[in-house]
NUZABA-400530 format. One record per residue (C-alpha): residue number from 0; residue in three letters; x, y negated, z negated. Coordinates in steps of 0.1 Angstrom, whole numbers, always signed. Each point is the difference from the previous one (the first is absolute). Example, Ala and Ser with C-alpha at 12.3 -4.5 7.8 and 13.67 -1.06 7.14 Angstrom:
! NUZABA-400530
[rec 0,ala,[+123,+45,-78]],
[rec 1,ser,[+14,-34,+7]],
This chain:
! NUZABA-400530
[rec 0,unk,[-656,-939,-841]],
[rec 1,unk,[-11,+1,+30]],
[rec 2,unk,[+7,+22,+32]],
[rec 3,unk,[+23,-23,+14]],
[rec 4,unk,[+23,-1,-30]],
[rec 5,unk,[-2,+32,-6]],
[rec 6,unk,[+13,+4,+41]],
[rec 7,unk,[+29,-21,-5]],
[rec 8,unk,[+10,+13,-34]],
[rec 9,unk,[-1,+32,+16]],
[rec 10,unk,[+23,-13,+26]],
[rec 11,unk,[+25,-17,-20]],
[rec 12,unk,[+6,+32,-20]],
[rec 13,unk,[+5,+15,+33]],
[rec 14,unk,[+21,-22,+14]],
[rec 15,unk,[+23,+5,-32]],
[rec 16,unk,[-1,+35,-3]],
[rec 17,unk,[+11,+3,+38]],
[rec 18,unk,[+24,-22,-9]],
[rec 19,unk,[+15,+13,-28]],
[rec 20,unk,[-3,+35,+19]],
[rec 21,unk,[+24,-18,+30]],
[rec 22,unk,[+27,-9,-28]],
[rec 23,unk,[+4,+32,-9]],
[rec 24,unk,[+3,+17,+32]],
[rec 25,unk,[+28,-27,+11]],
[rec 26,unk,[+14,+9,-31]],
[rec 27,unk,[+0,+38,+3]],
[rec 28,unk,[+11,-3,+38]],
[rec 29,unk,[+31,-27,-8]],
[rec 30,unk,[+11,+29,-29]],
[rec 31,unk,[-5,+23,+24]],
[rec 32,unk,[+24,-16,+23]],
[rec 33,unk,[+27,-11,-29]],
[rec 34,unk,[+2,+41,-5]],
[rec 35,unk,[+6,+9,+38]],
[rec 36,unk,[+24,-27,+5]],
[rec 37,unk,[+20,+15,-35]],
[rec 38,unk,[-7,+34,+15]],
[rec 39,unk,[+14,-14,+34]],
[rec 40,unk,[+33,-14,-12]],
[rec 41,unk,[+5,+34,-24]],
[rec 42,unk,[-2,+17,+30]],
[rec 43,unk,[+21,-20,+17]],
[rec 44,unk,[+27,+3,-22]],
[rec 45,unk,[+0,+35,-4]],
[rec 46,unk,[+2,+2,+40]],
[rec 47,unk,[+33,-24,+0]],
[rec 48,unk,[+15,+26,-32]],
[rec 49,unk,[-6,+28,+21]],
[rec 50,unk,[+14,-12,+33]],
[rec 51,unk,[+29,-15,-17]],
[rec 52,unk,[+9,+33,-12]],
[rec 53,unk,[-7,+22,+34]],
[rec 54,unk,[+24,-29,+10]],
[rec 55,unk,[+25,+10,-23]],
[rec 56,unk,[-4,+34,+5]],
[rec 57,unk,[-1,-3,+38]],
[rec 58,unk,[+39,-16,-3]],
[rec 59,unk,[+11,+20,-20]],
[rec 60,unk,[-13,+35,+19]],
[rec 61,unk,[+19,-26,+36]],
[rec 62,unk,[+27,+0,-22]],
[rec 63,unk,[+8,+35,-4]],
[rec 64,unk,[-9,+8,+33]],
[rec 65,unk,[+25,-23,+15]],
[rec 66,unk,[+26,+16,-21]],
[rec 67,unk,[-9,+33,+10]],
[rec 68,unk,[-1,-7,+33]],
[rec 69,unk,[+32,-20,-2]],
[rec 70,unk,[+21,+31,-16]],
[rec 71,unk,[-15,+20,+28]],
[rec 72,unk,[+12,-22,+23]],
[rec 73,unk,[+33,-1,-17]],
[rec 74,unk,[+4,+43,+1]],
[rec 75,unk,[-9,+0,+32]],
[rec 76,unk,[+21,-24,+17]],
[rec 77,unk,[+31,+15,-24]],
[rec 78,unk,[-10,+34,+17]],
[rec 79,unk,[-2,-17,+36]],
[rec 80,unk,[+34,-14,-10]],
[rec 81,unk,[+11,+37,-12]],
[rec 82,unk,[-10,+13,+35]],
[rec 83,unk,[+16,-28,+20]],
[rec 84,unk,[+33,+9,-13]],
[rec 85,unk,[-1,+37,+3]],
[rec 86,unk,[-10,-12,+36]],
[rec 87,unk,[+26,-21,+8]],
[rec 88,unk,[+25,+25,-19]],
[rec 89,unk,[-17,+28,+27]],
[rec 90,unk,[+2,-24,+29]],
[rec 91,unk,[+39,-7,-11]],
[rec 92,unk,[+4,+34,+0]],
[rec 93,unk,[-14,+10,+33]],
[rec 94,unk,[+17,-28,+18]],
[rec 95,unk,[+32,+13,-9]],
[rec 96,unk,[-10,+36,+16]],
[rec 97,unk,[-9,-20,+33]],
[rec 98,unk,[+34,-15,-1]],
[rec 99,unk,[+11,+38,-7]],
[rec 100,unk,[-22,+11,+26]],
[rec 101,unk,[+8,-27,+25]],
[rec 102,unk,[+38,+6,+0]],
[rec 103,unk,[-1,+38,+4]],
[rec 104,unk,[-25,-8,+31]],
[rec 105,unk,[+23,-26,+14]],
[rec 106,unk,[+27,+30,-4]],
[rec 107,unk,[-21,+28,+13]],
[rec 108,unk,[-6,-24,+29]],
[rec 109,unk,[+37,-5,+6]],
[rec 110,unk,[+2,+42,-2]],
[rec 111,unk,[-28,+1,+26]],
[rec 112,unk,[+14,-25,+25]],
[rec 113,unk,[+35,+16,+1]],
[rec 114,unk,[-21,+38,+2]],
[rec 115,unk,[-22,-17,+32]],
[rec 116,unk,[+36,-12,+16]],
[rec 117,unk,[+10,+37,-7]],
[rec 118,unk,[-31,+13,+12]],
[rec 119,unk,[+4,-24,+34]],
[rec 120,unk,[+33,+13,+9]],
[rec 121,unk,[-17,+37,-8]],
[rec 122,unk,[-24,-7,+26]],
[rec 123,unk,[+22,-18,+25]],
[rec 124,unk,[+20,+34,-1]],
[rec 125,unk,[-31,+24,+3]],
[rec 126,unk,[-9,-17,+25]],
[rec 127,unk,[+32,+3,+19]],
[rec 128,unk,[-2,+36,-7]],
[rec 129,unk,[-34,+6,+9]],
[rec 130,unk,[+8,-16,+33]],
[rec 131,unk,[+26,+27,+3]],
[rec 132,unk,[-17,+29,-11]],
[rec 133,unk,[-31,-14,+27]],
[rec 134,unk,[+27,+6,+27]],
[rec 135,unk,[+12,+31,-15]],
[rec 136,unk,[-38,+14,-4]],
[rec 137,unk,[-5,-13,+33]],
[rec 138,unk,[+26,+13,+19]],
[rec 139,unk,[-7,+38,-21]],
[rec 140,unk,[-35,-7,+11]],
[rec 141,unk,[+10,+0,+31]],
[rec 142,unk,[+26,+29,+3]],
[rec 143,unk,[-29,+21,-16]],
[rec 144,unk,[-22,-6,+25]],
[rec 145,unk,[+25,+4,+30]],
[rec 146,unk,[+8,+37,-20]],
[rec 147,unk,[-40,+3,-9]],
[rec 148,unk,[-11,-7,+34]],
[rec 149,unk,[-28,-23,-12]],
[rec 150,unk,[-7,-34,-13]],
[rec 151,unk,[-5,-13,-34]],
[rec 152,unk,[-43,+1,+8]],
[rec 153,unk,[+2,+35,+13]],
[rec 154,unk,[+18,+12,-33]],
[rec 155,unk,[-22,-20,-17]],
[rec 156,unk,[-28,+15,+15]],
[rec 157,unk,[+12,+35,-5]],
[rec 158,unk,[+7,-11,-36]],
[rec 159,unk,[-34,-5,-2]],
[rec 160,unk,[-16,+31,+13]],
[rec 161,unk,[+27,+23,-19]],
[rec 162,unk,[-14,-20,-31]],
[rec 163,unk,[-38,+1,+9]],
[rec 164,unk,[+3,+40,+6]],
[rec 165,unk,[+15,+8,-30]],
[rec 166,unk,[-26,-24,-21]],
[rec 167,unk,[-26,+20,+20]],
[rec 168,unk,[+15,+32,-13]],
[rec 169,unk,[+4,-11,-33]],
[rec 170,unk,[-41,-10,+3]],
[rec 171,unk,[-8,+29,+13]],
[rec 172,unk,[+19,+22,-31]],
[rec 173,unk,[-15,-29,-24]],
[rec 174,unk,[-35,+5,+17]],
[rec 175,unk,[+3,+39,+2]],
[rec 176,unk,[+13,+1,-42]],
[rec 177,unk,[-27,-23,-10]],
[rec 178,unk,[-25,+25,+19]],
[rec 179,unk,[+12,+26,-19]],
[rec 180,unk,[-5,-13,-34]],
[rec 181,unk,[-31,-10,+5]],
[rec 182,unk,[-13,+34,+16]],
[rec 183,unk,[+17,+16,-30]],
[rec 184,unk,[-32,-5,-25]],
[rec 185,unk,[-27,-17,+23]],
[rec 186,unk,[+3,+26,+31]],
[rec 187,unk,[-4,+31,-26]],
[rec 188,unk,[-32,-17,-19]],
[rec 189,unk,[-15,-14,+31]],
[rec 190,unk,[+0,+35,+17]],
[rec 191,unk,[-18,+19,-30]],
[rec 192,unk,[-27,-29,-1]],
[rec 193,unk,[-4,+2,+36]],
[rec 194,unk,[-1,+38,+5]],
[rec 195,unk,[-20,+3,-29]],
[rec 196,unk,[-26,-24,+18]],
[rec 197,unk,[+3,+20,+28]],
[rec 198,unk,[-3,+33,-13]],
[rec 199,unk,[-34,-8,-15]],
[rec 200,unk,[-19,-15,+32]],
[rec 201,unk,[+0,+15,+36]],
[rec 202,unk,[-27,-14,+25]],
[rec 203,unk,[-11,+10,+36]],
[rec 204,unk,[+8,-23,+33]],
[rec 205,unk,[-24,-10,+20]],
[rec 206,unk,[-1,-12,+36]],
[rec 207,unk,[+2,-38,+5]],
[rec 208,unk,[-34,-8,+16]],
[rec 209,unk,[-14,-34,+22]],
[rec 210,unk,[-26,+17,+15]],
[rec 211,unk,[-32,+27,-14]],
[rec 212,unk,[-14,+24,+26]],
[rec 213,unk,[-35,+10,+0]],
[rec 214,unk,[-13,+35,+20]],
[rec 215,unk,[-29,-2,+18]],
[rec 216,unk,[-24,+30,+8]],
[rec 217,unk,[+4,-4,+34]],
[rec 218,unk,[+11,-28,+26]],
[rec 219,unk,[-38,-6,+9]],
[rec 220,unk,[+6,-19,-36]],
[rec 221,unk,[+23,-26,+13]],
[rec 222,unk,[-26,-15,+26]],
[rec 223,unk,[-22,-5,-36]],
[rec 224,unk,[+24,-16,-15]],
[rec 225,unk,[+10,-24,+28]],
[rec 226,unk,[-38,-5,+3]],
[rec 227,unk,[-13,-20,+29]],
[rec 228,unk,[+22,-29,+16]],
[rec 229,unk,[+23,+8,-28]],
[rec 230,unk,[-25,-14,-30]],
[rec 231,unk,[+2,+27,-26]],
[rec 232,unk,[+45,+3,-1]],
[rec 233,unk,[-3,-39,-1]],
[rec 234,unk,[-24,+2,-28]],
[rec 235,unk,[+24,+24,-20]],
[rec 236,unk,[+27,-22,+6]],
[rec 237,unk,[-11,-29,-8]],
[rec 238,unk,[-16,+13,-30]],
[rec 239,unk,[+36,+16,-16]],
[rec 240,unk,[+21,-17,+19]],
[rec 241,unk,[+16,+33,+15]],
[rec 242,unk,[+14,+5,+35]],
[rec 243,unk,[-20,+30,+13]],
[rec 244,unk,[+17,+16,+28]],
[rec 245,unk,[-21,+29,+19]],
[rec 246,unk,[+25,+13,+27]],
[rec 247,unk,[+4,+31,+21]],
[rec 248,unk,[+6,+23,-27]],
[rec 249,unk,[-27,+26,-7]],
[rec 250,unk,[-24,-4,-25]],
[rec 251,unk,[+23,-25,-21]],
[rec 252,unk,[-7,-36,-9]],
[rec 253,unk,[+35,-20,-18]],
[rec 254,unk,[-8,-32,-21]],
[rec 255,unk,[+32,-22,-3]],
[rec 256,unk,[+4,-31,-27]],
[rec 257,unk,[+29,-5,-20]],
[rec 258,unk,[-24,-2,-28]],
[rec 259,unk,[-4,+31,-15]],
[rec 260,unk,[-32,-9,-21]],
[rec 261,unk,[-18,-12,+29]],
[rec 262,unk,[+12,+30,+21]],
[rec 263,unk,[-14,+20,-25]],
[rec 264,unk,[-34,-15,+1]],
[rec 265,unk,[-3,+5,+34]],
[rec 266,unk,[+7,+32,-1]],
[rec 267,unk,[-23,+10,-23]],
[rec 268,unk,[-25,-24,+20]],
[rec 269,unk,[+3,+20,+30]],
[rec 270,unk,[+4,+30,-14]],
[rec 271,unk,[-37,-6,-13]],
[rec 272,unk,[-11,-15,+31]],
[rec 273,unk,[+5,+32,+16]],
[rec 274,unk,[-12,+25,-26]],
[rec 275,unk,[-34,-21,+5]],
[rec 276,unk,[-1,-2,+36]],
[rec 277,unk,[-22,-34,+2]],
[rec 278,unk,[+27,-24,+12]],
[rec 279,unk,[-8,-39,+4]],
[rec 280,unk,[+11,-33,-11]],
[rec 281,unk,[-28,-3,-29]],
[rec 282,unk,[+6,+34,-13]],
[rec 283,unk,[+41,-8,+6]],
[rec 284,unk,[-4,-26,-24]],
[rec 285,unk,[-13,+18,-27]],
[rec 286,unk,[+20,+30,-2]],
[rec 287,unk,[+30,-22,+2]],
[rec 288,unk,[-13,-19,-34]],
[rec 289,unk,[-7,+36,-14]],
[rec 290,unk,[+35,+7,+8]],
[rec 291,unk,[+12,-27,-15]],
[rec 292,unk,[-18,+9,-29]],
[rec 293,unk,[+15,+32,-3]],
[rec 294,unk,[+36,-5,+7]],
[rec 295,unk,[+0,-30,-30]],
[rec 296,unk,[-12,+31,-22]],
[rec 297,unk,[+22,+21,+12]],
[rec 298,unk,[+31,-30,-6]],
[rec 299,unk,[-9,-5,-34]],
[rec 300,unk,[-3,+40,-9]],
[rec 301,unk,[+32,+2,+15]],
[rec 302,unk,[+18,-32,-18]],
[rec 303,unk,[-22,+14,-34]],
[rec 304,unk,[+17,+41,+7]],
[rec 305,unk,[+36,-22,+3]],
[rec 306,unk,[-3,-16,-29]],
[rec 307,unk,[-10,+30,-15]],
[rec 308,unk,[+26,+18,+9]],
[rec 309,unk,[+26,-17,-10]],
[rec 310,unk,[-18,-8,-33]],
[rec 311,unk,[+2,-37,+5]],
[rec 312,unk,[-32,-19,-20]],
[rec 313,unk,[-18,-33,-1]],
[rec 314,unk,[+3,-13,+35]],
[rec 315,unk,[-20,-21,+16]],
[rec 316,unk,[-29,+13,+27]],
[rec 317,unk,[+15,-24,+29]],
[rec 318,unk,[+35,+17,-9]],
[rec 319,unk,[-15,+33,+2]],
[rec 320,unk,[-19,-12,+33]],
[rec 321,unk,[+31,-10,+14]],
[rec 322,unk,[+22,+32,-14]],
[rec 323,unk,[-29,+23,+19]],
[rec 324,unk,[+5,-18,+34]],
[rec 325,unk,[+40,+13,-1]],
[rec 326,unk,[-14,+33,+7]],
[rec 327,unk,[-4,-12,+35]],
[rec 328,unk,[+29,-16,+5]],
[rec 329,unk,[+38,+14,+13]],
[rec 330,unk,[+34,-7,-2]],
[rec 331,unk,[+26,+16,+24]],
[rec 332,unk,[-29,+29,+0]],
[rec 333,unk,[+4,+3,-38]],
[rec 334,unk,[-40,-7,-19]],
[rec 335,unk,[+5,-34,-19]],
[rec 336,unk,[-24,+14,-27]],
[rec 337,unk,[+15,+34,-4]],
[rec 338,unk,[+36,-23,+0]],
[rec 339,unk,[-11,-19,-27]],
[rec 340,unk,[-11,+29,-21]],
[rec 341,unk,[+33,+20,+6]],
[rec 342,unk,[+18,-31,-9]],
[rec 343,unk,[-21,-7,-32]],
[rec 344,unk,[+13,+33,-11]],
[rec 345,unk,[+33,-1,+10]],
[rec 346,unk,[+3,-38,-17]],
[rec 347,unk,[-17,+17,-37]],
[rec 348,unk,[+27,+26,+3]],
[rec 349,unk,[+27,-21,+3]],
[rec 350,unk,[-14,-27,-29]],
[rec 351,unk,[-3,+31,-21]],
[rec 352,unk,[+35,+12,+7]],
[rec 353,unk,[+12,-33,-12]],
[rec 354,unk,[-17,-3,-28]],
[rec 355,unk,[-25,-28,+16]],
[rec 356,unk,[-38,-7,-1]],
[rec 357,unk,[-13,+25,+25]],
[rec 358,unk,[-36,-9,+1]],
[rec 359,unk,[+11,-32,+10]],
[rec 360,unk,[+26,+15,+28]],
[rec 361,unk,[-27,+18,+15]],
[rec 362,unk,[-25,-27,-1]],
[rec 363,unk,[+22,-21,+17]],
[rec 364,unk,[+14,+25,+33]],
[rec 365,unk,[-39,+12,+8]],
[rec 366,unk,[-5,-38,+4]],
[rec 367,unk,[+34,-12,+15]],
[rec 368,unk,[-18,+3,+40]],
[rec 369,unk,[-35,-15,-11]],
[rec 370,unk,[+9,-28,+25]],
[rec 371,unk,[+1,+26,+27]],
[rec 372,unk,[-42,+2,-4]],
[rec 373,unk,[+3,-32,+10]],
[rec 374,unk,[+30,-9,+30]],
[rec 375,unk,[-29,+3,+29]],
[rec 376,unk,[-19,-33,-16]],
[rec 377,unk,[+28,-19,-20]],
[rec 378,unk,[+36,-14,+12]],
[rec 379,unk,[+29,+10,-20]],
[rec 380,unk,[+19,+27,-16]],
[rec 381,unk,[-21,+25,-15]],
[rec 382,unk,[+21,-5,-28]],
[rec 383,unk,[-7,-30,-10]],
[rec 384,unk,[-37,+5,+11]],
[rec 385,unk,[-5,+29,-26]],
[rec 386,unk,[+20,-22,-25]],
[rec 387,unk,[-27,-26,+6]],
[rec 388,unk,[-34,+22,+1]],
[rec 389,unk,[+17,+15,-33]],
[rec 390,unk,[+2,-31,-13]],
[rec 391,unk,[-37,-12,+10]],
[rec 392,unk,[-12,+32,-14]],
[rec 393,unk,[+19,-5,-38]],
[rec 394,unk,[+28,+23,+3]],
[rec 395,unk,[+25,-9,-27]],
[rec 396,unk,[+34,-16,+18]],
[rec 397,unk,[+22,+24,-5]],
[rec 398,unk,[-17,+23,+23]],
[rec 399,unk,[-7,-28,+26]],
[rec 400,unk,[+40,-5,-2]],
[rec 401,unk,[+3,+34,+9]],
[rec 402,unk,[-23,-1,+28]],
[rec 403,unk,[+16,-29,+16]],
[rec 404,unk,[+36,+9,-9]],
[rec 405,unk,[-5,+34,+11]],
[rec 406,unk,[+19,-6,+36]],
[rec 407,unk,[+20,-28,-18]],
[rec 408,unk,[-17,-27,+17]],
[rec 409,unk,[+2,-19,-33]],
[rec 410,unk,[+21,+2,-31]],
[rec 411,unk,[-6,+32,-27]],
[rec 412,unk,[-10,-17,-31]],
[rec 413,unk,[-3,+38,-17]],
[rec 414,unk,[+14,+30,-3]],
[rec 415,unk,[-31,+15,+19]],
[rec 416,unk,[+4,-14,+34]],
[rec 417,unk,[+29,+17,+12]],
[rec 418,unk,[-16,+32,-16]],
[rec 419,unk,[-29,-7,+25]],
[rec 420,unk,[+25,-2,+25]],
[rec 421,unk,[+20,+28,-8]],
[rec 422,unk,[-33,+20,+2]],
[rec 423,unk,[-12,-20,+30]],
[rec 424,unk,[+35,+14,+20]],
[rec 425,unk,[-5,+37,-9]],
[rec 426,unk,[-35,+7,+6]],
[rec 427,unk,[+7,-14,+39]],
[rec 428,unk,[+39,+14,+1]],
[rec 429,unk,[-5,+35,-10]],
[rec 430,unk,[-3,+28,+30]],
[rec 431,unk,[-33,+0,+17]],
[rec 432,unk,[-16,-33,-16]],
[rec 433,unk,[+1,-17,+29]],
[rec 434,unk,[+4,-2,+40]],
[rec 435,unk,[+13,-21,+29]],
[rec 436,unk,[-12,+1,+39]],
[rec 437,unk,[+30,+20,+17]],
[rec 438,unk,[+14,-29,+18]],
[rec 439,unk,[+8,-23,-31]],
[rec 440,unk,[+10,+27,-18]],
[rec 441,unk,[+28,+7,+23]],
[rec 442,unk,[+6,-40,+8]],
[rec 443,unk,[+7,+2,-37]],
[rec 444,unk,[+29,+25,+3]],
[rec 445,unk,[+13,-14,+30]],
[rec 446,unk,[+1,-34,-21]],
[rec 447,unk,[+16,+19,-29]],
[rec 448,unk,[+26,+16,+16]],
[rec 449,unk,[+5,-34,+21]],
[rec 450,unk,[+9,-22,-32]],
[rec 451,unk,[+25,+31,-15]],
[rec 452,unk,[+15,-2,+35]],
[rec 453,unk,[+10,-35,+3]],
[rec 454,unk,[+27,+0,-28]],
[rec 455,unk,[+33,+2,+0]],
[rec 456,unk,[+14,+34,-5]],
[rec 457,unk,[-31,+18,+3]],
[rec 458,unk,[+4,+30,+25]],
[rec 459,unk,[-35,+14,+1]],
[rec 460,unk,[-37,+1,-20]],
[rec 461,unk,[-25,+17,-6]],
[rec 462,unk,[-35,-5,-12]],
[rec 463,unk,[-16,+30,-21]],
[rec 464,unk,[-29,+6,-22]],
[rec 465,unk,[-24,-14,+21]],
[rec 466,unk,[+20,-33,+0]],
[rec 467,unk,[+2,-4,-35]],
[rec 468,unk,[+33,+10,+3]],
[rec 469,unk,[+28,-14,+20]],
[rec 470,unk,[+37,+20,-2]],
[rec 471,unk,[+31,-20,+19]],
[rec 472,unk,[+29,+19,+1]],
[rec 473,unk,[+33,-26,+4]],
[rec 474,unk,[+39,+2,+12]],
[rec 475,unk,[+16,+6,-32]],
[rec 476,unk,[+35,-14,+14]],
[rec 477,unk,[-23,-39,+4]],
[rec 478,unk,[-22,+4,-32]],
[rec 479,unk,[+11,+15,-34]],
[rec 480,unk,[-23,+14,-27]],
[rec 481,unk,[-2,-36,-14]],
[rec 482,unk,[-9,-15,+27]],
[rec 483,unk,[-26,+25,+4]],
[rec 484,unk,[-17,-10,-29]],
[rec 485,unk,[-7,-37,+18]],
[rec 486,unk,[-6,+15,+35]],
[rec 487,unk,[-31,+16,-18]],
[rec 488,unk,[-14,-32,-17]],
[rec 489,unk,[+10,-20,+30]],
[rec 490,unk,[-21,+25,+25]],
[rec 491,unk,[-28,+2,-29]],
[rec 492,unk,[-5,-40,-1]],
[rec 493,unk,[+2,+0,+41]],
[rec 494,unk,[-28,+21,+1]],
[rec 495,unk,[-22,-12,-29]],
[rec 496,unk,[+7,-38,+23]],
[rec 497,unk,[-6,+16,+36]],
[rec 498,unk,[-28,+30,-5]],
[rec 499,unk,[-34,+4,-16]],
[rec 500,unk,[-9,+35,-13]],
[rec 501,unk,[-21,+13,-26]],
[rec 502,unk,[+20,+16,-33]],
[rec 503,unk,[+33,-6,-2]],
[rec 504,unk,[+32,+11,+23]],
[rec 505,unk,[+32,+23,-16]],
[rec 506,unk,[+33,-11,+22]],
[rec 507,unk,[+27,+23,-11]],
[rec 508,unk,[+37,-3,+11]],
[rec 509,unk,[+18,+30,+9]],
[rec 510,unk,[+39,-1,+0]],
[rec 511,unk,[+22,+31,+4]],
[rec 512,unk,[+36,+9,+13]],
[rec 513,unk,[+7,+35,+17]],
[rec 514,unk,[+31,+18,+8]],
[rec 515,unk,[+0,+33,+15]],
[rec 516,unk,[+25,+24,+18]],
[rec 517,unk,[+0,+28,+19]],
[rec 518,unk,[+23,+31,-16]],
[rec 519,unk,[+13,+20,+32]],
């Protein structure tokens, strides 16, 4: 055969195989489908069997709850029926107490009506009465005051005053028993505290000073001083800040400031000045710094032998600075610095009498006049000025309370700031602490015995102890021992008001009755 044959034979076969091949895929694939589409409807039906009998189910389960719900329903409307009646069995009830009720109001009512037309014709005849008894009172009133002598106001008056003297005597016996009970415990404890203070401390007085005198070696030494057209005083003054006053008296030169510190430098300035003879502004200069020098060292060795002293640790150096510089400063002639000391003690004393910190006490009395380092340069109390610079400095509050508190220009906040006081009063009150220029001194018991004077009663006064004392002796026919009692606390607030005075002022009311007779 030849090649073409062969080709198409080869083709032919082909073409039948492929086409046999095709028949049986179109027979496969329409079997295939005649399975899915039995598959399909077994499904199916199995779907419908199964919702058919969540159907059934689903009724049934409504069903029962439609009866349950329905016999709940029925319970609870029988109970809602059940409360209804007892209800309206309650409600039938209380409306026949209302009608109860009602009728004994409407007969109460009737009561009260026929009690206000009672009570009408009461007051219709009180009032007729009162009318009389007003013309009755009246026409008494006024045959008392024809007998009396004096009208209605004028009894009143005396009224009054009878009624306002007695109360005064019953305060004074009120104001003289409650005194006495409470001197009872606190007079006797406060006198062994206070004398115990005292018996352990005694100090020297000193003479209040504004002015240093310095001796010369002879009065050819004041021409020096002056030096020429007045150059070398104006150098020292201007340098310390001193008033140098060179006068007619022999071979004496007086410096005057009312600072002590700077008075003190001066001093010591020209004291030097003179010792070395060579007097000039240059040379001024520098002994005046040298001074300086010195008097700081001597302040601090003097605020270090206070502390000391007293045993008082851990202060700071400006503190002690400021503590030395009291040694140059004067109250009523009495050394701040030697004050404060003699107050320290006094202060430990009394804290360890009652049982308090005394450490602490006397830390807080050798401080309670820092501020008085200070007066010359800052405005204020020197209270409140040490209360501050102990405060800068890190002094713990309660002794910065005490400082300020200690003449009760604030509040106490402890126990230790009246101590301070206490202290404060004692070491200026007792004998010889301190001294007054003659002419306030007796101003002050003219004052004194002035005030006593002006009250009622009082026949004469007297002002003793060096005015720390005043004694009024009154007309015991006007005042009686009760009303002594207030004379004295009337006289002592008059005089705390009206005077100032260092320490405190006793006023004691004397009251006696004498009979006498002469046997012949």
């Amino acid at each position: 055969m030849s090649d073409l044959q062969t080709g198409l034979v080869g083709f032919v076969v082909a073409s039948i195989v492929w086409a046999l091949v095709f028949m049986m895929q179109r027979a496969g694939i329409a079997k295939r489908a005649r399975d899915a589409d039995t598959a399909g409807e077994r499904v199916l039906d199995e779907a419908r069997s199964k919702a058919e009998s969540i159907r059934k189910e689903a009724e049934v389960q409504g069903k029962e709850e439609i009866l349950q719900a329905r016999s709940r329903l029925e319970q609870e409307t029988r109970e809602q029926r059940r409360e209804l009646q007892a209800l309206e069995k309650k409600l039938a009830g209380q409306e026949v107490d209302l009608e109860k009720k009602l009728a004994r109001v409407e007969s109460r009512s009737k009561e009260v009506d026929k009690r206000d037309s009672k009570v009408r014709d009461k007051l219709e005849s009180v009032e007729v009465k009162q009318a009389d008894l007003d013309e009755r009172l009246n026409a008494a009133r006024e045959a008392l005051e024809s007998v009396a002598g004096m009208t209605r106001d004028e009894a009143k008056r005396a009224l009054v005053d009878e009624m306002a003297a007695e109360a005064r005597v019953e305060a004074g016996r009120r104001v003289r028993q409650i005194e006495e009970e409470a001197k009872s415990e606190a007079e006797r404890k406060a006198k062994k505290v206070i004398s115990v203070a005292i018996e352990r401390l005694a100090g020297e007085w000193v003479a209040e000073r504004t002015i240093s005198i310095v001796h010369l070696p002879s009065d050819d030494m004041k021409g020096r001083l002056i030096g020429r057209e007045g150059r070398n005083i104006r150098a020292i003054e201007a340098a310390t800040g001193v008033d140098l006053i060179i006068d007619d008296t022999p071979e004496t030169v007086v410096i005057s400031c009312h600072n002590p510190v700077r008075r003190e430098i001066a001093k010591i300035g020209v004291e030097k000045l003179i010792a070395d003879g060579r007097i000039h502004p240059g040379r001024i200069e520098d002994v005046i710094r040298k001074s300086e020098k010195e008097v700081e060292d001597i302040v601090r060795e003097a605020g270090q032998k206070a502390l000391f002293e007293v045993g008082v640790h851990g202060v700071h150096q400006e503190i002690v600075k400021l503590l030395g510089m009291l040694r140059y400063r004067y109250s009523y002639g009495q050394n701040v610095l030697a004050h404060s000391i003699e107050a320290a003690f006094i202060c430990g004393v009394m804290a360890s009498e009652l049982g308090l910190n005394a450490k602490q006490a006397r830390r807080a009395a050798l401080l309670h006049d820092i501020g008085k380092s200070l007066t010359h340069e800052v405005e204020g109390s020197h209270a409140l000025i040490g209360a501050d610079i102990a405060r800068k400095y890190g002094e713990s509050a309660k002794i910065c309370n005490a400082i300020a508190a200690h003449h009760e220009e604030v509040r106490a906040e402890t126990i230790l700031a009246p101590l301070v006081d206490a202290a404060d009063a004692l070491s200026g009150a007792r004998p010889g602490a301190r001294r007054e220029v003659l002419e306030s001194y007796v101003q002050r018991l003219e004052d004194l015995e002035k005030i006593s004077n002006s009250f009622k009663g009082v026949e004469k006064s007297f002002a003793v102890q060096a005015g720390r004392e005043i004694r009024i002796f009154v007309d015991p026919g006007r005042v009686n021992d009760d009303e002594s009692a207030l004379l004295a606390k009337e006289v002592a607030r008059k005089v705390e008001n009206e005077m100032t005075y260092p320490g405190q002022i006793r006023v004691t009311v004397i009251r006696e009755t004498r009979a006498s007779d002469v046997a012949r």
